[in-house]
GUSE-273737 format. One line per 2 residues: for each residue z negated, x negated, y negated of C-alpha. Coordinates in steps of 0.5 Angstrom, whole numbers, plus 500, padded with zeros to 3 digits. Layout:
N
Z/X/Y  ...;
END
This chain:
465
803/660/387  806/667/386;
801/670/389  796/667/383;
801/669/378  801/676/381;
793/677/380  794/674/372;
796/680/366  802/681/363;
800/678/357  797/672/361;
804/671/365  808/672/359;
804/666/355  804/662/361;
812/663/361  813/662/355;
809/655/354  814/652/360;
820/654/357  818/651/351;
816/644/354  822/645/357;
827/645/351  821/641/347;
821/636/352  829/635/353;
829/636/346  824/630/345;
829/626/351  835/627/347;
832/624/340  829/618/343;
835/617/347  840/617/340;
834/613/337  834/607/343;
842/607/342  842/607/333;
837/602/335  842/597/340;
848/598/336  845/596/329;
842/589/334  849/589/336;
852/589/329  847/584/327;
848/580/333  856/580/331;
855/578/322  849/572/325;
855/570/329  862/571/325;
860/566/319  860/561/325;
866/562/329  869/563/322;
868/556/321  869/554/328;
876/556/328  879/553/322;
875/547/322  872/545/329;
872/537/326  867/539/321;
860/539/321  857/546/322;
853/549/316  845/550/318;
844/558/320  841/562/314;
833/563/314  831/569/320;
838/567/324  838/565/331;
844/562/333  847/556/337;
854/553/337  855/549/343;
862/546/343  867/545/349;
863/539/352  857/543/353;
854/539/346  849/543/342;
853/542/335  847/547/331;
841/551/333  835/555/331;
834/559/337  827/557/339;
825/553/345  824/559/351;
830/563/349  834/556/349;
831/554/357  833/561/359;
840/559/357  842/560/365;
840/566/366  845/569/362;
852/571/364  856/567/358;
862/570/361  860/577/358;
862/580/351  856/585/352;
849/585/349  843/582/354;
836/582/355  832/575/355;
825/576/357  821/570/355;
813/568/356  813/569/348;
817/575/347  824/579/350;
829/577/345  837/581/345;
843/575/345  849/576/345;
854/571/347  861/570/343;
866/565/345  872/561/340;
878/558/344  881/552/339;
885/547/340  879/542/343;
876/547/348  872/553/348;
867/553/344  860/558/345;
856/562/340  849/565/342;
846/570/336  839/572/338;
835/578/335  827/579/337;
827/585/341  820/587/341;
820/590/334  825/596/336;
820/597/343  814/598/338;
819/602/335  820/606/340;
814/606/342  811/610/336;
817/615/335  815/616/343;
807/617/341  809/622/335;
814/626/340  809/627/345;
804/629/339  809/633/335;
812/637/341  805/639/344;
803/641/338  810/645/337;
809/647/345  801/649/343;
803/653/338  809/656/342;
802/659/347  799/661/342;
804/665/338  806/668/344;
799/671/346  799/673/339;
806/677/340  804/680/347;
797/682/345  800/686/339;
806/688/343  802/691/349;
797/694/345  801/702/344;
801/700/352  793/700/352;
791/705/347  796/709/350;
792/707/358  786/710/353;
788/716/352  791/718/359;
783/715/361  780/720/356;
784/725/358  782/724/365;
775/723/364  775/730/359;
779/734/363  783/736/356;
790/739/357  793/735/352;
799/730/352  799/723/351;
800/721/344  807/720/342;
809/714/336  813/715/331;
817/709/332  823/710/337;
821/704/341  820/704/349;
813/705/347  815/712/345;
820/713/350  814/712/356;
809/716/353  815/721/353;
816/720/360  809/720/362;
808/727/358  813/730/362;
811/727/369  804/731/366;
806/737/364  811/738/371;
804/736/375  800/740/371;
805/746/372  805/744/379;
798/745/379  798/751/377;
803/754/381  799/752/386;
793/754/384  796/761/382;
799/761/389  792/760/393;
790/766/388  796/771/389;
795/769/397  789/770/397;
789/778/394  795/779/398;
791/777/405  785/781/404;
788/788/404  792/786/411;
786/783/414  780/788/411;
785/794/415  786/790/421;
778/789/421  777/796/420;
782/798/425  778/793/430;
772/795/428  773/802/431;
776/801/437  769/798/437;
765/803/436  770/810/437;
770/813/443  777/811/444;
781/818/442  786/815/437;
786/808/441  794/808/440;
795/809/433  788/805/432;
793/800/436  799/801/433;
796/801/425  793/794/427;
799/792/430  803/793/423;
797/789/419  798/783/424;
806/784/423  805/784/415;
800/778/415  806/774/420;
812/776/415  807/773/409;
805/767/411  812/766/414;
815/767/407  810/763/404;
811/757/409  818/758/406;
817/758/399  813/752/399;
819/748/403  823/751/399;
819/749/392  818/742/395;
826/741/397  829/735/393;
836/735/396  840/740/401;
846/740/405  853/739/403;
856/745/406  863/748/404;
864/755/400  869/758/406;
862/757/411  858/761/406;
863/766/405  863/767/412;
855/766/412  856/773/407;
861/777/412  855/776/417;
850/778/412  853/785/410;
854/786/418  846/785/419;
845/790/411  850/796/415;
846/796/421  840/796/417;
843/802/414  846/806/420;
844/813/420  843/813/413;
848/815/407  849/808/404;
857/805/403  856/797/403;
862/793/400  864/786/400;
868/783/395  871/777/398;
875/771/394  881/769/394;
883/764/401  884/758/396;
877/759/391  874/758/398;
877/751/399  874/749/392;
869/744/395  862/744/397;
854/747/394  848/744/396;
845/749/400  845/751/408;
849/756/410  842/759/414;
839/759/407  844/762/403;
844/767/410  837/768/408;
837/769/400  843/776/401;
838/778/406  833/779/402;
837/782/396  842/786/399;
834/789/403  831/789/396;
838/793/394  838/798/401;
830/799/399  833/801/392;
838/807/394  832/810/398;
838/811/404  843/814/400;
849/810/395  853/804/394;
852/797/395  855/792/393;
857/784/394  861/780/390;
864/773/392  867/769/387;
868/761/383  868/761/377;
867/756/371  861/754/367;
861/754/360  860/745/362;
867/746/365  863/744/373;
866/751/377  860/755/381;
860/759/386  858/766/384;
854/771/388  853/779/384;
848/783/389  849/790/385;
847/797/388  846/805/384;
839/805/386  834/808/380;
834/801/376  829/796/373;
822/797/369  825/793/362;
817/791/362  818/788/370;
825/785/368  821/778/366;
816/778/372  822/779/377;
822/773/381  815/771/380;
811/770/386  807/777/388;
810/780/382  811/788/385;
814/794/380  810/800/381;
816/805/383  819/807/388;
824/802/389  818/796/391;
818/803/397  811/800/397;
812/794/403  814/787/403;
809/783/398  813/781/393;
816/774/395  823/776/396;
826/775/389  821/769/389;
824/765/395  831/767/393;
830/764/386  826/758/390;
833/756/394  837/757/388;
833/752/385  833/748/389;
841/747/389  842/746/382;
843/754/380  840/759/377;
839/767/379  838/771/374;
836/780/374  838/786/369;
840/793/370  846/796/370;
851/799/364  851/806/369;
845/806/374  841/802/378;
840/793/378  845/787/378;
842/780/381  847/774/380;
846/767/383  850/761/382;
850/755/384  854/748/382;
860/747/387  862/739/388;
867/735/390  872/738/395;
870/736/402  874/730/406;
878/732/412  876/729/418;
878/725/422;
END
């Protein structure tokens, strides 16, 4: 049954739902009437039953002697005196034989079935000084039954009409509820179909309607985006893998058909492109993970800070023999306990490798390095860990400034030292993201650049047990 509902739209399960509600409250409603008409209908029988009777046990009470006046016209009515004697009676002669399926020891209304007709009796007795004396009142009873019957037959008529209207209305209201829904299934086809970078059409009413084609159109526009980038990115990759490979063909191609004189720098040339394209395809399998990252791992500010000791260890090695002072501006023991960031220890590792080689490039082997640890607040009020990568090299070209972590974005100067292929910034930027925070580049007042990362601290780690 469920399975059969599934396949239906949802304009046909609507309709099919209200309909049943409907019946359910028309039908209980229609219960309920004829249930208080069938008891009006008794309790006016029984109070008719009673006035028939009273004129009698009246009589029958202040005069037991006395001859009974006859019943009025329409009145069905027996005396019987304490001997069993039949003292009046106008009750007809079936209801009369059927005396002894009475209880006449009962003061409630009864059902008499009779071949004729069902009549309602009640029985009445007077207590006088002779005896107790018997009065039976009777109604005809088909009369209400016809009754019932009829107001039965214009419920069930009147109801299903209700309930009828009720589906009809309620496939109207659905179809002129659901119909933005459609136009707007036509719109997404259309622009399916044509290819048209355009959004899907957003209401004036601020209804639901409104608020899923806003939805949609930003799930399209981060699609369209993504796309981009990857397309971009195929591109870029494309451009930056042609040059490694044609050097290394080339390189190939004369050891093929030289006569082996330069063999070792031919070698060594081809060793260095093949080593060019390994790092490029290692930052772009990293920057794809990276992009792709929802998530990351809680890790507290004190692992970071000492991810950063390390960091500098490996940038002084990098810079021995060279005339380059690199400091390290630690924060204090109390802000590293202020909980934990959403990125791995390794990767923050990976991210001020890059800036702090991006830096060493810079000063061309002569000047000052430096990186600054702290946790500060936001302007929301949330507390973030906050990276600066400083160096007193040449600076930034302010046109270069904008493009500075895109993907394959290169300055011409002497800073880019003409190596790496402009992934490094990017990668930096993609794992920042992918915590929550945000990396931004800018010159400085005196000379050289300054590259700030932060990222959102949470709650304080719990102590282990």
């Amino acid at each position: 049954m469920r399975a059969a509902l599934d396949r239906l739209s949802i304009r046909a399960r609507i309709t099919i739902g209200t309909v049943l509600l409907a019946g359910l409250f028309f039908g209980g409603a229609g219960f309920v009437v004829r249930h208080q008409v069938e008891g009006i209908l008794n309790d006016d029988a029984v109070e008719l039953l009673q006035s028939d009777a009273a004129p009698f046990e009246t009589a029958v009470q202040r005069e037991p002697g006395d001859p009974l006046d006859s019943p009025g016209e329409g009145q069905l009515v027996a005396v019987i005196d304490a001997s069993g004697v039949i003292r009046a009676s106008t009750l007809p002669a079936d209801v009369s034989a059927a005396f002894g399926s009475l209880d006449l020891g009962s003061r409630a209304a009864q059902k008499l079935e009779t071949p004729s007709a069902d009549y309602l009796v009640l029985v009445e007795t007077v207590d006088t000084a002779g005896g107790r004396w018997t009065i039976v009142s009777a109604r005809n009873h088909d009369a209400s039954g016809v009754v019932l019957d009829r107001l039965t037959a214009g419920l069930v008529i009147g109801l299903g009409a209700l309930i009828l209207l009720f589906g009809v209305m309620s496939w109207l209201l659905t179809g002129a509820a659901l119909r933005p829904v459609s136009r707007l299934r036509r719109s997404a086809d259309a622009i399916v179909a044509s290819g048209s970078s355009e959004l899907l059409p957003v209401g004036p009413a601020r209804d639901e309607i409104t608020e899923l084609a806003t939805t949609l159109n930003h799930l399209i526009a981060d699609l369209r985006a993504s796309a981009a980038r990857e397309r971009q990115m195929v591109s870029d990759a494309s451009h930056e893998l042609r040059t490694p490979l044609a050097v290394l063909q080339a390189q190939l191609e004369l050891l093929r058909t030289s006569e082996h004189r330069d063999l070792e720098s031919d070698v060594r040339a081809a060793e260095r492109a093949a080593a060019r394209l390994a790092h490029l395809v290692a930052d772009l399998l990293e920057l794809s993970r990276l992009e792709a990252q929802t998530g990351g791992t809680a890790t507290p500010v004190h692992e970071l800070v000492a991810e950063a000791g390390d960091a500098i260890d490996r940038a002084r090695l990098q810079a021995a023999g060279e005339e380059v002072a690199i400091d390290f501006a630690v924060p204090p023991a109390e802000a590293t306990d202020a909980g934990t960031v959403t990125m791995p220890a390794m990767l923050y590792g990976r991210v001020l490798d890059n800036l702090l080689s991006n830096a060493l490039t810079a000063v061309g082997g002569a000047g000052r390095i430096t990186l600054s640890i702290e946790v500060a607040a936001a302007p929301d009020g949330q507390p973030g860990l906050v990276t600066v990568v400083a160096d007193s090299g040449a600076g930034i070209a302010a046109e270069f400034l904008p493009h500075a972590f895109d993907r394959f974005s290169q300055e011409d100067s002497a800073r880019a030292g003409g190596q790496g292929a402009g992934l490094g910034l990017a990668i930096v930027a993609a794992a920042v993201e992918a915590a929550g925070g945000s990396a931004a580049i800018r010159n400085s007042d005196d000379a050289g650049a300054i590259v700030s990362i932060t990222i959102p601290i949470g709650q304080k780690p719990l102590p282990s047990l």
